[in-house]
HTML snippet that shows the backbone in 3Dmol.js (N, CA, C, O; Angstrom):
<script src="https://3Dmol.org/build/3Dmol-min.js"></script>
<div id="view" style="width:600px;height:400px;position:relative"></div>
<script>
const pdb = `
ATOM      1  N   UNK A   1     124.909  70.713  35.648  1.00  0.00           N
ATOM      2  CA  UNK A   1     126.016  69.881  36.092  1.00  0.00           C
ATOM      3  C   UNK A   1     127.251  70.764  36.311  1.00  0.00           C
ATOM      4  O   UNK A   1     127.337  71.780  35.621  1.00  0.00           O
ATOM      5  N   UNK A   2     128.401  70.428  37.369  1.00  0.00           N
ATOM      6  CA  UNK A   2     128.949  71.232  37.926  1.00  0.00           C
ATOM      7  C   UNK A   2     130.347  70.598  37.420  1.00  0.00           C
ATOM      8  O   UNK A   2     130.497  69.451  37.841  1.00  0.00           O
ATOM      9  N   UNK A   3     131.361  71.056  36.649  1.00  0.00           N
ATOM     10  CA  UNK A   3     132.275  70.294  36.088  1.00  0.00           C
ATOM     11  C   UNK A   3     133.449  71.783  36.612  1.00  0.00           C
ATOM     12  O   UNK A   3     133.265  72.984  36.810  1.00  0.00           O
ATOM     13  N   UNK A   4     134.502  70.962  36.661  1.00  0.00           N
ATOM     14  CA  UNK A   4     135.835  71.790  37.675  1.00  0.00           C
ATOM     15  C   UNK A   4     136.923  71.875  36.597  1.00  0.00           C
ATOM     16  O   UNK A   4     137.439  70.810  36.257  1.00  0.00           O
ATOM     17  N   UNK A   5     137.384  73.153  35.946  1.00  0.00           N
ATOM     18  CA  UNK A   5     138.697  73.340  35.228  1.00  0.00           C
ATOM     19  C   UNK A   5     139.510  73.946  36.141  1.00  0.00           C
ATOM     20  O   UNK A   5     139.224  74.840  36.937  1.00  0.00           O
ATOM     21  N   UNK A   6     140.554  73.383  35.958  1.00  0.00           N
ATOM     22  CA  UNK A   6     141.998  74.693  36.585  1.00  0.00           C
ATOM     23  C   UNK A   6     142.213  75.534  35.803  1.00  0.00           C
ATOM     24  O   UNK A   6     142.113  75.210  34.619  1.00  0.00           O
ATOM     25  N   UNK A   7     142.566  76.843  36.113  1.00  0.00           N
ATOM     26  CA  UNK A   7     142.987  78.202  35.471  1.00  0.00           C
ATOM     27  C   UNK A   7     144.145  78.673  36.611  1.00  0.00           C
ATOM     28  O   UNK A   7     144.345  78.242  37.746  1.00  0.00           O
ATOM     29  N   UNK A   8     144.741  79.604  35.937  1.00  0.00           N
ATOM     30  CA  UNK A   8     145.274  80.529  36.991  1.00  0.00           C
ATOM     31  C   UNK A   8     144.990  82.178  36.210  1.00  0.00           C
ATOM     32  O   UNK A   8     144.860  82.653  35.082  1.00  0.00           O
ATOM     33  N   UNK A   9     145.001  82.589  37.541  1.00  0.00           N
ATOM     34  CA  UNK A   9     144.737  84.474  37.240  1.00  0.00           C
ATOM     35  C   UNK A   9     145.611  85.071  37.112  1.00  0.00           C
ATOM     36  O   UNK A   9     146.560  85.243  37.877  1.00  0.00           O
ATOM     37  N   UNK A  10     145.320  85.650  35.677  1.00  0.00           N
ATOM     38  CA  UNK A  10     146.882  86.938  36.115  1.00  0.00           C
ATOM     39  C   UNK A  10     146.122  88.142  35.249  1.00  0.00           C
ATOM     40  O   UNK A  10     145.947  88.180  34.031  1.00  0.00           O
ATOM     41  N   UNK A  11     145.765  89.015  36.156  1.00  0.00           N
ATOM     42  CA  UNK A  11     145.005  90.118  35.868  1.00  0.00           C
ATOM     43  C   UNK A  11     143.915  90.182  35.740  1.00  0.00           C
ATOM     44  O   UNK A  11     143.507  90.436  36.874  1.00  0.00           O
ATOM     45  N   UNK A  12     142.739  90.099  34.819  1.00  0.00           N
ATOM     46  CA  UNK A  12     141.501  89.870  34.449  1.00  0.00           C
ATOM     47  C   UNK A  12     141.783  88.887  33.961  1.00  0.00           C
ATOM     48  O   UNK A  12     140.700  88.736  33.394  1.00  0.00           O
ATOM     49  N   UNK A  13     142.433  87.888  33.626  1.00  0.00           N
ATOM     50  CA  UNK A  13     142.578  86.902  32.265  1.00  0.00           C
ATOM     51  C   UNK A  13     142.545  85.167  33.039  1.00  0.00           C
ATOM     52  O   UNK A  13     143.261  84.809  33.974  1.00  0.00           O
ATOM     53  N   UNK A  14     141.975  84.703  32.646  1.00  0.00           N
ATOM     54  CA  UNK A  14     142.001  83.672  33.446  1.00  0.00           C
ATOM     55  C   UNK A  14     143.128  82.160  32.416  1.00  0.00           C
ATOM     56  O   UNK A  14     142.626  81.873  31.329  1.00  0.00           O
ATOM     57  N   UNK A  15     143.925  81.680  32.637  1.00  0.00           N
ATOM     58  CA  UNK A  15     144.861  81.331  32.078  1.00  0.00           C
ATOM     59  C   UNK A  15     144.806  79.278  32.106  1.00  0.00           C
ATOM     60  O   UNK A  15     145.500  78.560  32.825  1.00  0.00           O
ATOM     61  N   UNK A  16     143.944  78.905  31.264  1.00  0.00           N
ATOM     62  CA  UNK A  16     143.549  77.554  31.565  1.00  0.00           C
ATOM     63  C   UNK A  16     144.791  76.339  32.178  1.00  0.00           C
ATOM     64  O   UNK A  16     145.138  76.110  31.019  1.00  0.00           O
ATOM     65  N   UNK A  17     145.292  75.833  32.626  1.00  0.00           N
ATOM     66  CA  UNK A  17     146.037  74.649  33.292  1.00  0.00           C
ATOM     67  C   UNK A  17     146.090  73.651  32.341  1.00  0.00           C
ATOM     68  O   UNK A  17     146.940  73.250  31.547  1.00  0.00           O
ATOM     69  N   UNK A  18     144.706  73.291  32.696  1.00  0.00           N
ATOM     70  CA  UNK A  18     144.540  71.654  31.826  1.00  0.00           C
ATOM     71  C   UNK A  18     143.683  71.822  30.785  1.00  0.00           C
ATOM     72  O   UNK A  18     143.985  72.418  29.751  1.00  0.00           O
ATOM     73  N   UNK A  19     142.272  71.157  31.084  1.00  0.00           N
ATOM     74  CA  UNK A  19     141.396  70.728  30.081  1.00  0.00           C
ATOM     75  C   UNK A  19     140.645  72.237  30.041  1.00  0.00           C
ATOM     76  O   UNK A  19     140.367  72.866  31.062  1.00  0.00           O
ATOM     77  N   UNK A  20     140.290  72.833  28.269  1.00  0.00           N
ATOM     78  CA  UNK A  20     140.034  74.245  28.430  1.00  0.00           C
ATOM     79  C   UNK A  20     138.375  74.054  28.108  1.00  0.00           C
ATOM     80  O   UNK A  20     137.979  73.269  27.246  1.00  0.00           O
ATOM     81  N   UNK A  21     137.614  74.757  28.798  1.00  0.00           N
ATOM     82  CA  UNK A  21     136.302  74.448  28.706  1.00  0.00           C
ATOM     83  C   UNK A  21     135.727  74.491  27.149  1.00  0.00           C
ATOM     84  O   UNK A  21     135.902  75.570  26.582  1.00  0.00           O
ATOM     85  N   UNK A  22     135.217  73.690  26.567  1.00  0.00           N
ATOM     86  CA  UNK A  22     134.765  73.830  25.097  1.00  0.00           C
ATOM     87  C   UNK A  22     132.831  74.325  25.035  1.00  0.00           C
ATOM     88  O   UNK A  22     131.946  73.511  24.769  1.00  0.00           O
ATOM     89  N   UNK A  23     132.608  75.688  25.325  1.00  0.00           N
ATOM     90  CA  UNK A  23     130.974  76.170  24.891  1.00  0.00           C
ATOM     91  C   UNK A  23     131.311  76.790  23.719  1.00  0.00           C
ATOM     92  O   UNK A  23     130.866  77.918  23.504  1.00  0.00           O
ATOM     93  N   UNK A  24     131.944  76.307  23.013  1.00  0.00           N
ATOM     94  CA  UNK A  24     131.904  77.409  21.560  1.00  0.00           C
ATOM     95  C   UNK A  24     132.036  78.769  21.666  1.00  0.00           C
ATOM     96  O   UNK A  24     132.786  79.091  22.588  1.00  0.00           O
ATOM     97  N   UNK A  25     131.594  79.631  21.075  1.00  0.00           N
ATOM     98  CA  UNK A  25     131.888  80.910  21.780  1.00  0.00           C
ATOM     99  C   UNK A  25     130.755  81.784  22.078  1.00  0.00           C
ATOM    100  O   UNK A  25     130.714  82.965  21.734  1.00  0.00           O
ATOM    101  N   UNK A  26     129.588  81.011  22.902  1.00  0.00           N
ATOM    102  CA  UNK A  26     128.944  81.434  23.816  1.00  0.00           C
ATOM    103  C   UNK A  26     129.408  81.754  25.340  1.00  0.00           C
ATOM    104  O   UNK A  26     130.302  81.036  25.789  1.00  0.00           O
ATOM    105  N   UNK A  27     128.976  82.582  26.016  1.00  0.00           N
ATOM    106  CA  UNK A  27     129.405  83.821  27.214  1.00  0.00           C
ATOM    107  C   UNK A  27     129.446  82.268  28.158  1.00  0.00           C
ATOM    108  O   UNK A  27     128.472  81.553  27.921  1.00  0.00           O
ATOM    109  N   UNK A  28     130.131  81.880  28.849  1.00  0.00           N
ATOM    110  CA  UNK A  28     130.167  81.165  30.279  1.00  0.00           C
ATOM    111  C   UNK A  28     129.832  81.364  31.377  1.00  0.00           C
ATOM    112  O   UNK A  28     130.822  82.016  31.710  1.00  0.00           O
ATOM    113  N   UNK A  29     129.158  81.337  32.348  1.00  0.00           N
ATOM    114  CA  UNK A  29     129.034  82.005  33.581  1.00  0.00           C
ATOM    115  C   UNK A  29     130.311  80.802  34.387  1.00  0.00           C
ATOM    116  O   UNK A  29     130.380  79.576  34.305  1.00  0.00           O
ATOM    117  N   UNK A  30     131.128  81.734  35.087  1.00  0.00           N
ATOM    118  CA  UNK A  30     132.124  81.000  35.693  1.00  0.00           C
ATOM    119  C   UNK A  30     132.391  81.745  37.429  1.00  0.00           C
ATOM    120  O   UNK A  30     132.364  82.959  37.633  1.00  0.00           O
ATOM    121  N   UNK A  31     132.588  80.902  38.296  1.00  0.00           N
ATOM    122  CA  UNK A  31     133.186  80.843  39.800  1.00  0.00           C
ATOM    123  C   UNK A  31     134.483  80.846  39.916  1.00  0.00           C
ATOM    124  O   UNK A  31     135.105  79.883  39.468  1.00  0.00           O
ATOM    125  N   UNK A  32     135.254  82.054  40.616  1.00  0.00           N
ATOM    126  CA  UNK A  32     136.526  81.481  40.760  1.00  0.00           C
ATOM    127  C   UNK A  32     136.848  81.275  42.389  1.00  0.00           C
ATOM    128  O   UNK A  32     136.814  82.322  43.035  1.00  0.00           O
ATOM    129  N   UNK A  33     137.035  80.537  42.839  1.00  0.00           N
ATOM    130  CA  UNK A  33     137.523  80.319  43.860  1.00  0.00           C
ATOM    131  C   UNK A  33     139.112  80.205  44.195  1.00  0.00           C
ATOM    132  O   UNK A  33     139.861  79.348  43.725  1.00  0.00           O
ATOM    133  N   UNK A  34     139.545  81.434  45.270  1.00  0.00           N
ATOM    134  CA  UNK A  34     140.969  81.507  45.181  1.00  0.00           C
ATOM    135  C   UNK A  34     141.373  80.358  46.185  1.00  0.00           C
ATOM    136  O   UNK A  34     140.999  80.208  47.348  1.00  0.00           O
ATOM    137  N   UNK A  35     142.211  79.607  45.456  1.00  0.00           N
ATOM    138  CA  UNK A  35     143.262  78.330  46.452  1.00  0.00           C
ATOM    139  C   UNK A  35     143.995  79.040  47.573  1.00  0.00           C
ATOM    140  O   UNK A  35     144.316  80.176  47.223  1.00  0.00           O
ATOM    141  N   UNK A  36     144.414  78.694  48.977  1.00  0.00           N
ATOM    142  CA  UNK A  36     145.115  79.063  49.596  1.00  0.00           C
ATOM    143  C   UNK A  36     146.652  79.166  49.158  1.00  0.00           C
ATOM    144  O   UNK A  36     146.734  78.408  48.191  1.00  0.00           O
ATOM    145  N   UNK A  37     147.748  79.659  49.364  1.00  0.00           N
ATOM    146  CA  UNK A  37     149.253  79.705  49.272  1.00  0.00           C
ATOM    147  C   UNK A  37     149.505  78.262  50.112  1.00  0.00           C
ATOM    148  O   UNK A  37     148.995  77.999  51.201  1.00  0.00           O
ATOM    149  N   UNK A  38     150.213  77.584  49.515  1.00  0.00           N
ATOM    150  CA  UNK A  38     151.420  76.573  50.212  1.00  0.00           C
ATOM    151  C   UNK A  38     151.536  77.375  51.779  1.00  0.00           C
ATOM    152  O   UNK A  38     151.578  78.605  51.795  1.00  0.00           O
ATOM    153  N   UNK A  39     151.574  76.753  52.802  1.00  0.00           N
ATOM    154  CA  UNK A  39     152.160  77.208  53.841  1.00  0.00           C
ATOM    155  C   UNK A  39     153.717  77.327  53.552  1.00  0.00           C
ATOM    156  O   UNK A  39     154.386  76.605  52.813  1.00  0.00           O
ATOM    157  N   UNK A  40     154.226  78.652  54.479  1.00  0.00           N
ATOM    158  CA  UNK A  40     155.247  79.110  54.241  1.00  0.00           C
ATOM    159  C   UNK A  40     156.499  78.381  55.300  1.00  0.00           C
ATOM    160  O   UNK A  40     157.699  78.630  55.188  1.00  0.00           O
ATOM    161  N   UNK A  41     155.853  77.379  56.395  1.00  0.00           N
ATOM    162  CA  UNK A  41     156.282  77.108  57.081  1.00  0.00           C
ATOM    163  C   UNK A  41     157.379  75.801  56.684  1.00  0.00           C
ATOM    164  O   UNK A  41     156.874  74.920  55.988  1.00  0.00           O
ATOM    165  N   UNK A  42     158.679  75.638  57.035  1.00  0.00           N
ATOM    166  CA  UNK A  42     159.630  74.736  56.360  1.00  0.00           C
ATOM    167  C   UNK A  42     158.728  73.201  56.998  1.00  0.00           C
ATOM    168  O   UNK A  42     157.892  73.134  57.900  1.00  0.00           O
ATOM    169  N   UNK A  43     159.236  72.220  56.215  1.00  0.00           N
ATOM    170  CA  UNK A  43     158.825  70.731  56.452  1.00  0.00           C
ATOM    171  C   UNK A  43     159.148  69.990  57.787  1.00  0.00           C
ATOM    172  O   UNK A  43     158.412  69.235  58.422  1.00  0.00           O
ATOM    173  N   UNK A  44     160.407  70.381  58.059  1.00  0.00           N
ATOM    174  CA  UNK A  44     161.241  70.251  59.155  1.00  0.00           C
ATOM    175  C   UNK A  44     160.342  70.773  60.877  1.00  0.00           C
ATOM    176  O   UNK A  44     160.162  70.063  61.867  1.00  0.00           O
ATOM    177  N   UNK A  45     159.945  72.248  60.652  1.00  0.00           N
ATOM    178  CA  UNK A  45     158.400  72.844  61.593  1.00  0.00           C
ATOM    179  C   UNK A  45     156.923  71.948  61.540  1.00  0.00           C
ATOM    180  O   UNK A  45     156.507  71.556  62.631  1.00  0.00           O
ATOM    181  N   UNK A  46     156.415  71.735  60.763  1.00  0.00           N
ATOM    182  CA  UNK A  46     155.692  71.252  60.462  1.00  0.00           C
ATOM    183  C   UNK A  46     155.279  69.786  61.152  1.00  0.00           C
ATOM    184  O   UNK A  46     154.263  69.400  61.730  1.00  0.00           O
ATOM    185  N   UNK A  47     157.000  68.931  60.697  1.00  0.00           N
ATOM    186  CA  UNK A  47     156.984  67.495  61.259  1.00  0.00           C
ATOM    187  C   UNK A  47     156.890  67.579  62.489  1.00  0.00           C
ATOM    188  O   UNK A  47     156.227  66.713  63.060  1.00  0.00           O
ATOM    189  N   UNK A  48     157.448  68.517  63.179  1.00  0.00           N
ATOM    190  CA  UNK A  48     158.350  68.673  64.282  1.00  0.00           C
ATOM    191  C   UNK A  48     156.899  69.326  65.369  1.00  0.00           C
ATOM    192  O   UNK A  48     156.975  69.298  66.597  1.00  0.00           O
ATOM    193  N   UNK A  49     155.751  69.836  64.668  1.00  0.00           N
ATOM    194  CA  UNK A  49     154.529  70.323  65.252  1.00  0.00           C
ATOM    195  C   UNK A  49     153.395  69.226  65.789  1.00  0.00           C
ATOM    196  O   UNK A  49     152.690  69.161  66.797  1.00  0.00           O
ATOM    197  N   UNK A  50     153.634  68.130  64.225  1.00  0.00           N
ATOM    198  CA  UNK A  50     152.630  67.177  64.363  1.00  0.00           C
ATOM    199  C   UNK A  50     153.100  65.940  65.406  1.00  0.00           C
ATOM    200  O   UNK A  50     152.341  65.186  66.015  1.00  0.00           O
ATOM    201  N   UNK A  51     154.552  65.951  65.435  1.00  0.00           N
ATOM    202  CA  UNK A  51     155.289  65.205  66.332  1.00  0.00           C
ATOM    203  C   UNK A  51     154.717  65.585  68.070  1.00  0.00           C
ATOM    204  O   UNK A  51     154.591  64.703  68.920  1.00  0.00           O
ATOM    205  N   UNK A  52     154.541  66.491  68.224  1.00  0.00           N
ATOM    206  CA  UNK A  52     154.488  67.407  69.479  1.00  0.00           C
ATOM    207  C   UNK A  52     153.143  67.237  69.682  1.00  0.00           C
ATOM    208  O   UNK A  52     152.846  66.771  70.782  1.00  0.00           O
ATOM    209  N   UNK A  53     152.114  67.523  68.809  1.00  0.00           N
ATOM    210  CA  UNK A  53     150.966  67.491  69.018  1.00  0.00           C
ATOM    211  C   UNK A  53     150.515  66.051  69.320  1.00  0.00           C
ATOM    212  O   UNK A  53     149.786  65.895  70.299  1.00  0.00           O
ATOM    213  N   UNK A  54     150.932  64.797  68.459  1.00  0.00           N
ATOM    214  CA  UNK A  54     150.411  63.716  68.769  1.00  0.00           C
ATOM    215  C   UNK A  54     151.331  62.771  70.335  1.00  0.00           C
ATOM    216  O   UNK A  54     150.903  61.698  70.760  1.00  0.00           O
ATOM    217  N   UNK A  55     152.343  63.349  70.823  1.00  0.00           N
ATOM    218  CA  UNK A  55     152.750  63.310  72.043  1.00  0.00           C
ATOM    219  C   UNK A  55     151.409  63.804  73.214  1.00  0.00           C
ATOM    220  O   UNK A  55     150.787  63.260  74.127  1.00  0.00           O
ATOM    221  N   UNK A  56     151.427  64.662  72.786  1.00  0.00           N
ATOM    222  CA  UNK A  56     150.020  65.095  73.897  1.00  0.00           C
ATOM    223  C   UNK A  56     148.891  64.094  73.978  1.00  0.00           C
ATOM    224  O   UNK A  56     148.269  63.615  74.926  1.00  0.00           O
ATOM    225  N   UNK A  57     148.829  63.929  72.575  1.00  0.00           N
ATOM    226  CA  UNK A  57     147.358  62.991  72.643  1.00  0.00           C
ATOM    227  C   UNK A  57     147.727  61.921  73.608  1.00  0.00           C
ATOM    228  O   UNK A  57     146.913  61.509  74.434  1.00  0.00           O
ATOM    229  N   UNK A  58     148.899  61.479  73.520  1.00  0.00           N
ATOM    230  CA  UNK A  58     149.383  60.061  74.185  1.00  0.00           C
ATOM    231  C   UNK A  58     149.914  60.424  75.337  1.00  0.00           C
ATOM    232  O   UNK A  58     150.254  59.523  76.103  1.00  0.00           O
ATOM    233  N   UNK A  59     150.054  61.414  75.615  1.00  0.00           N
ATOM    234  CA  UNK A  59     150.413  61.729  77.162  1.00  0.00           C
ATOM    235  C   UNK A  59     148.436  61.602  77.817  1.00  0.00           C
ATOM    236  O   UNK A  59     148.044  61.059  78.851  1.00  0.00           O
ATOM    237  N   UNK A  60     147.800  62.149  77.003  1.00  0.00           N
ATOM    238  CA  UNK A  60     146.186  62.505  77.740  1.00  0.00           C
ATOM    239  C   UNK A  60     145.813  61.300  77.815  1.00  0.00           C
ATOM    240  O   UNK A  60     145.083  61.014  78.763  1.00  0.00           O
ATOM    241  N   UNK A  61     146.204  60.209  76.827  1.00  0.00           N
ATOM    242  CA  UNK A  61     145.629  58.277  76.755  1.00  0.00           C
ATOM    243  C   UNK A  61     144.285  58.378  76.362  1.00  0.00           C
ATOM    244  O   UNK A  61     143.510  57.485  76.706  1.00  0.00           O
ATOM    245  N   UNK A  62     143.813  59.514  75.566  1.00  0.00           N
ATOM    246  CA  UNK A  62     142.289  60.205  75.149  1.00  0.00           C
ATOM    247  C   UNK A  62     141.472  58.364  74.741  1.00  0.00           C
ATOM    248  O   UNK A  62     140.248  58.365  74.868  1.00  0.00           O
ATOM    249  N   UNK A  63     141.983  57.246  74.390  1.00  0.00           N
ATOM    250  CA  UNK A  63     141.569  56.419  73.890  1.00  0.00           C
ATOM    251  C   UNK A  63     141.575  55.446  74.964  1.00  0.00           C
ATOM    252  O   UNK A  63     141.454  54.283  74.579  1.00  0.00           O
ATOM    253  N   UNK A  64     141.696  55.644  76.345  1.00  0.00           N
ATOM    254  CA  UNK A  64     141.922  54.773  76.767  1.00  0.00           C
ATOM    255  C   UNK A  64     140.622  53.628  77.486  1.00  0.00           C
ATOM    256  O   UNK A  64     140.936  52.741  78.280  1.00  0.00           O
ATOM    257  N   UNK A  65     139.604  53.796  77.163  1.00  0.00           N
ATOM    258  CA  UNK A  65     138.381  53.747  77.488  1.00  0.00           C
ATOM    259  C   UNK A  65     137.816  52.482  76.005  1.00  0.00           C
ATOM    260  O   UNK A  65     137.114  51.473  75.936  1.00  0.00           O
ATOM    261  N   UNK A  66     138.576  53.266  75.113  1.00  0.00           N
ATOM    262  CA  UNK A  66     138.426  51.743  73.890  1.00  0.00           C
ATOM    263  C   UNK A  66     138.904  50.785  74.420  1.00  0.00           C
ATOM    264  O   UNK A  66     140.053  50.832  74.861  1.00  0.00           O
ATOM    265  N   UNK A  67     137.844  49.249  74.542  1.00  0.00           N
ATOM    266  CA  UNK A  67     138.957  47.666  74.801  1.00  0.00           C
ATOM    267  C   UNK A  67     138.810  47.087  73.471  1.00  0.00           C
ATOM    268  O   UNK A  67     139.190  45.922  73.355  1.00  0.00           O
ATOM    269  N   UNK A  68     138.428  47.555  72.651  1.00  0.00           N
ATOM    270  CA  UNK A  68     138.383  46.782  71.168  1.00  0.00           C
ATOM    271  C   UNK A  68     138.148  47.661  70.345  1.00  0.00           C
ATOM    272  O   UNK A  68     136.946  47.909  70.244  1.00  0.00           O
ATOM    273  N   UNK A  69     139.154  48.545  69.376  1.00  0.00           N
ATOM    274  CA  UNK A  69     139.405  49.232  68.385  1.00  0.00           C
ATOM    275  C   UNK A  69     138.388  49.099  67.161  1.00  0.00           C
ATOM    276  O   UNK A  69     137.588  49.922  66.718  1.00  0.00           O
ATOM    277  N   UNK A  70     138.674  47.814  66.766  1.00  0.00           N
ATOM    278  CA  UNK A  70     138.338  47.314  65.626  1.00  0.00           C
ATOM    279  C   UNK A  70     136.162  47.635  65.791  1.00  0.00           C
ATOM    280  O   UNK A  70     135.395  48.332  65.126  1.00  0.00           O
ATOM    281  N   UNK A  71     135.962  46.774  66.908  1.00  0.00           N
ATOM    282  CA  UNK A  71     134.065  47.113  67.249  1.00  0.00           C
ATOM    283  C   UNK A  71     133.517  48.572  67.170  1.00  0.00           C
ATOM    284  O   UNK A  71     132.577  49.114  66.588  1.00  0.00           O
ATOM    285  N   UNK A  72     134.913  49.130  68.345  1.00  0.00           N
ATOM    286  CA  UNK A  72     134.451  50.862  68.086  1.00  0.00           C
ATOM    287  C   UNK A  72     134.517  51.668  67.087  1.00  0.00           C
ATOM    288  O   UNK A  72     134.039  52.798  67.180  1.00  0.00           O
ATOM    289  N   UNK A  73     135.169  51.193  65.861  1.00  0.00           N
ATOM    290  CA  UNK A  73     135.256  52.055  64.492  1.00  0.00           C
ATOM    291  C   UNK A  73     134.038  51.271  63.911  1.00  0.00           C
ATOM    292  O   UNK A  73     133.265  52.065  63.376  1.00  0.00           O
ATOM    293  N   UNK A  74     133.661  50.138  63.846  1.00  0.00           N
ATOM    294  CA  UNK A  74     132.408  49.357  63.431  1.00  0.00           C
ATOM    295  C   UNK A  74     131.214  50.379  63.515  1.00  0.00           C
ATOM    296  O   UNK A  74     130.482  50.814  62.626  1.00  0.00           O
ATOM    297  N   UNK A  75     131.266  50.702  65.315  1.00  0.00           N
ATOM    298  CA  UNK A  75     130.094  50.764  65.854  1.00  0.00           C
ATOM    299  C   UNK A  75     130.307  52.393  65.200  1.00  0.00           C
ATOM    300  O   UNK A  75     129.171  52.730  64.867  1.00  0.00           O
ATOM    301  N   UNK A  76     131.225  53.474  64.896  1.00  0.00           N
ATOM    302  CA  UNK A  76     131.347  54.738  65.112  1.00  0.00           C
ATOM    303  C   UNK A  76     130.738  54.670  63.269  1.00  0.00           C
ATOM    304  O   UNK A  76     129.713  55.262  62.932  1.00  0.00           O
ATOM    305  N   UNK A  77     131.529  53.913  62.350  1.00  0.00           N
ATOM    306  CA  UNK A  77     131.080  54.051  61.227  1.00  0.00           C
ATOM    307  C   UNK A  77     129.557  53.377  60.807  1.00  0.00           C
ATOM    308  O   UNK A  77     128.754  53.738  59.946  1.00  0.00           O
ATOM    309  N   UNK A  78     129.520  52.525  61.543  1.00  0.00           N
ATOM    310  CA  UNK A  78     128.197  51.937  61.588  1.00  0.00           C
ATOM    311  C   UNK A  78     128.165  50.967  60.336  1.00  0.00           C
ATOM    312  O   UNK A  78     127.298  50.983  59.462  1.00  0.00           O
ATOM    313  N   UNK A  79     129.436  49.984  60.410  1.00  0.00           N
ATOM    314  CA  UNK A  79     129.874  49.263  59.238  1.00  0.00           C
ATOM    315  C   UNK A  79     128.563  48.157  58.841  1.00  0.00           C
ATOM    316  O   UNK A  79     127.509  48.193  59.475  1.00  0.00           O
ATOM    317  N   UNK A  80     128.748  47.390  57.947  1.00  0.00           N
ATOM    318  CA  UNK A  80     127.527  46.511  57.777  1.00  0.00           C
ATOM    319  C   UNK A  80     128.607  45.086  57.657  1.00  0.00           C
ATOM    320  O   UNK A  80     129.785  45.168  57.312  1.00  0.00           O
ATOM    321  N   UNK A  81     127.986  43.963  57.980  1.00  0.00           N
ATOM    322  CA  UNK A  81     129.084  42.278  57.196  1.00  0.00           C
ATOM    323  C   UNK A  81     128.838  42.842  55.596  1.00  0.00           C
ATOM    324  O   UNK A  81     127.950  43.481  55.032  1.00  0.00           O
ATOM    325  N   UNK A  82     130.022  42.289  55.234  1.00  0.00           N
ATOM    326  CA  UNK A  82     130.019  42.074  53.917  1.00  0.00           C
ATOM    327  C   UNK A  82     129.194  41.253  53.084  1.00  0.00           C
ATOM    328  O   UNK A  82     129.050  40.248  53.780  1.00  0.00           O
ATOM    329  N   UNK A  83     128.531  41.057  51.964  1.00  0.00           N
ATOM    330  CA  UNK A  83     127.689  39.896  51.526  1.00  0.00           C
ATOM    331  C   UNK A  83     129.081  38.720  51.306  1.00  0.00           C
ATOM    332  O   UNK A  83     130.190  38.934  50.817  1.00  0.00           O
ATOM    333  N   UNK A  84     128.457  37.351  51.923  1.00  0.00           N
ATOM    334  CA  UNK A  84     129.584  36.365  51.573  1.00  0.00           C
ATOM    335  C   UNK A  84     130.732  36.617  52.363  1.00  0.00           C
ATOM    336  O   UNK A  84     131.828  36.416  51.839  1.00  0.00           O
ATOM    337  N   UNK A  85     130.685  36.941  53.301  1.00  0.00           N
ATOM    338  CA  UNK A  85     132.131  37.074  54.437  1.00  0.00           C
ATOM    339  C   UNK A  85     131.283  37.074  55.869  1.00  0.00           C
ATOM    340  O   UNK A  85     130.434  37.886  56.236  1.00  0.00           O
ATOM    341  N   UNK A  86     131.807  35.858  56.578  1.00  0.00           N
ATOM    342  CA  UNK A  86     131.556  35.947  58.141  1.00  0.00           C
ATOM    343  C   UNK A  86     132.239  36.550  58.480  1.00  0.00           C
ATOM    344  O   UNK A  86     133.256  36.923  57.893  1.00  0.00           O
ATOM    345  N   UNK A  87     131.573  37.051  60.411  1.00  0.00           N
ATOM    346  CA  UNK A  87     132.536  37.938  60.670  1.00  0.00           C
ATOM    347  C   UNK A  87     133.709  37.671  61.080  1.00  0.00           C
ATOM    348  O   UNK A  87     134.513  38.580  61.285  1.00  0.00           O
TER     349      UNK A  87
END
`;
const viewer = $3Dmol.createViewer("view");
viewer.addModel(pdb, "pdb");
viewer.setStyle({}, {cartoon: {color: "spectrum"}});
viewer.zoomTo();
viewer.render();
</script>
């Protein structure tokens, strides 16, 4: 079973966050996987990117071929009726 602690690294030493793994003091075999950095980019860039980008989408009308939203996410997720709810 595959259970997830936070640590952070500082040198060889791995520095627990939260919950500290309890094997007694038998050897662990452990994975570290390094997290990316925060983008360095201010909030203000960012908004101002996704703003720009979703202009395009709506300049292209990429959706315009949907006449009923609601059927085509049905049909894309492949929803089921609920038990006890018509549609």
């Amino acid at each position: 079973m595959q259970r997830i602690f936070e640590a952070i690294l500082k040198g060889n030493v791995l520095e627990w966050a939260n919950e500290v793994p309890t094997e007694g003091d038998r050897p662990v075999r452990v994975y570290v996987i390094l997290q990316e950095e925060r983008s360095t980019l201010s909030a203000e860039f960012r908004r101002k990117r996704i703003v720009e980008i979703l202009e395009k989408i709506a300049a292209n009308n990429v959706f315009a071929e949907i006449s009923d939203p609601v059927e085509w996410q049905r049909d894309l997720r492949q929803d089921r009726p609920l038990p006890g709810r018509g549609e």
